[in-house]
C-alpha positions as CSV (number, residue, x, y, z in Angstrom):
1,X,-110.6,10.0,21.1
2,X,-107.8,10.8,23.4
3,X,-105.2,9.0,21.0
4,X,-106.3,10.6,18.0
5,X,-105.8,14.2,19.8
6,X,-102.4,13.5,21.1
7,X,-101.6,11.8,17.7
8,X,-103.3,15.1,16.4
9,X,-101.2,17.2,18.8
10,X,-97.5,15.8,17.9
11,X,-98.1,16.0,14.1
12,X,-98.9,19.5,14.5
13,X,-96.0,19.7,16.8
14,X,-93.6,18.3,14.1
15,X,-95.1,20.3,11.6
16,X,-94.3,23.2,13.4
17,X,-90.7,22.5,14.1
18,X,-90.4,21.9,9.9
19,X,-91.6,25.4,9.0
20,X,-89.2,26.4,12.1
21,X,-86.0,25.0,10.8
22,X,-87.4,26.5,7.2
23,X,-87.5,30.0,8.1
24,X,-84.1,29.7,9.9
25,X,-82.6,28.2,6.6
26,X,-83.8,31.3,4.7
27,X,-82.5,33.6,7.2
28,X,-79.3,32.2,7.3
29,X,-79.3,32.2,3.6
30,X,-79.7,35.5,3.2
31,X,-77.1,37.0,6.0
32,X,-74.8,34.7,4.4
33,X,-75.9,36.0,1.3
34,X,-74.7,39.9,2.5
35,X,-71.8,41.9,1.6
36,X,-69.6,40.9,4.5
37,X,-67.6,44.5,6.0
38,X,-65.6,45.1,8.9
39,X,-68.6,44.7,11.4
40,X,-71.4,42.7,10.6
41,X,-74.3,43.2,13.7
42,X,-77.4,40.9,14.6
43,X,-80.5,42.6,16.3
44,X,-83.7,41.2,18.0
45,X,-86.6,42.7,19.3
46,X,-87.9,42.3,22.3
47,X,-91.8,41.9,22.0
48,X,-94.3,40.3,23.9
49,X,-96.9,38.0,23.2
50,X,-98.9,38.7,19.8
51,X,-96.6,40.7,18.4
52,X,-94.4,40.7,15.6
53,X,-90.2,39.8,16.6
54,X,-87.9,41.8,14.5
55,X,-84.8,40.6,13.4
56,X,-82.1,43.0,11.9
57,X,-78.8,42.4,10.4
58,X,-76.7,44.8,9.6
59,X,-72.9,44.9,7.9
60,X,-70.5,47.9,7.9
61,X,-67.5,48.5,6.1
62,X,-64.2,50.1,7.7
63,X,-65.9,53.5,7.6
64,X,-68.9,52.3,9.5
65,X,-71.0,52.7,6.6
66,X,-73.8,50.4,5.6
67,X,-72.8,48.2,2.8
68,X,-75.8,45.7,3.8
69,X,-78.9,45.2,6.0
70,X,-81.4,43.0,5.9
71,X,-84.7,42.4,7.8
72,X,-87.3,39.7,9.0
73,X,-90.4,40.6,10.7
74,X,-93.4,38.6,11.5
75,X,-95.7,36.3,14.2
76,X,-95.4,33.2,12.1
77,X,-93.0,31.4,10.4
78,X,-93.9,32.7,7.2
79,X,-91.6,35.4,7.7
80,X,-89.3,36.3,4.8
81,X,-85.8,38.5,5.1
82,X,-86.1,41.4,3.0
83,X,-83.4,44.3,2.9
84,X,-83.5,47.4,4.1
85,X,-82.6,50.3,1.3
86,X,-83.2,53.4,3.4
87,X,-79.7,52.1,5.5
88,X,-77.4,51.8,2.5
89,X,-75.0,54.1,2.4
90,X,-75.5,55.9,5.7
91,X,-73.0,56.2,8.7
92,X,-74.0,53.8,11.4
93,X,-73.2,57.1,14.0
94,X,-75.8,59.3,12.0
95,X,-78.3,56.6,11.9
96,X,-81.7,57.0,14.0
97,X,-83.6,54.3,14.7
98,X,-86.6,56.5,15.3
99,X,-86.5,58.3,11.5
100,X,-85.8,54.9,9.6
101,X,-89.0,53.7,11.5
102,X,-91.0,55.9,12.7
103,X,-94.2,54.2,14.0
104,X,-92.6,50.6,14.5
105,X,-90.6,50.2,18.3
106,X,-89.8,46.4,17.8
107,X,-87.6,47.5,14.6
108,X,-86.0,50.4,16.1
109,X,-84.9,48.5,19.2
110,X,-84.2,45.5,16.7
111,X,-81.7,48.3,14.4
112,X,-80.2,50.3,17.8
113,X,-79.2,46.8,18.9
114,X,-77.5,45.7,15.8
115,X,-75.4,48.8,15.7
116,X,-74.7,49.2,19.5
117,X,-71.3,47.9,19.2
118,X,-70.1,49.6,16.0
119,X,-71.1,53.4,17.7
């Protein structure tokens, strides 16, 4: 019995790392995938347990415009990048984190991160 849960265990452990690597593949897929500018900025969310991460990534051109922007959101590794159109085309000093989302923290700290060094 206690074999068949630890065999249980590290299958389910291996699984886990699979659908890991998989959502960091598509990730990196897709901020390869973006218009590459003059600054291109990564940001996280810091969240705690239960909660969705936020991951935003963000590329600027020499005007500090958004030329590209992309997000990934979720608990599980199901989590797709999607992009962002509200953030194309606006000046990275006139964006607000707070306006773009207005009832989600975890993206707005995600967003003010990714364009803390290009203000």
């Amino acid at each position: 019995m206690t074999t068949t849960l630890i065999i249980f265990a590290l299958m389910a452990w291996c699984v886990q790392i699979i659908f890991s690597w998989l959502q960091i593949r598509r990730f990196n897929h897709a901020f390869l995938a973006m218009k590459k500018g003059r600054y291109l900025g990564v940001g996280r969310s810091q969240t705690k347990w239960f909660k969705p991460r936020v991951l935003i990534a963000v590329s600027l051109d020499e005007n500090q415009t958004v030329i590209d922007s992309i997000t990934m959101k979720g608990i599980t590794v199901f989590a797709l990048p999607k992009t962002i159109p509200q953030l194309l085309g606006l000046n990275a000093k006139e964006i607000i984190p707070e306006t773009i989302y207005p009832n989600d923290p975890a993206s707005q700290s995600a967003l003010s991160t990714a364009l803390t060094a290009s203000k």
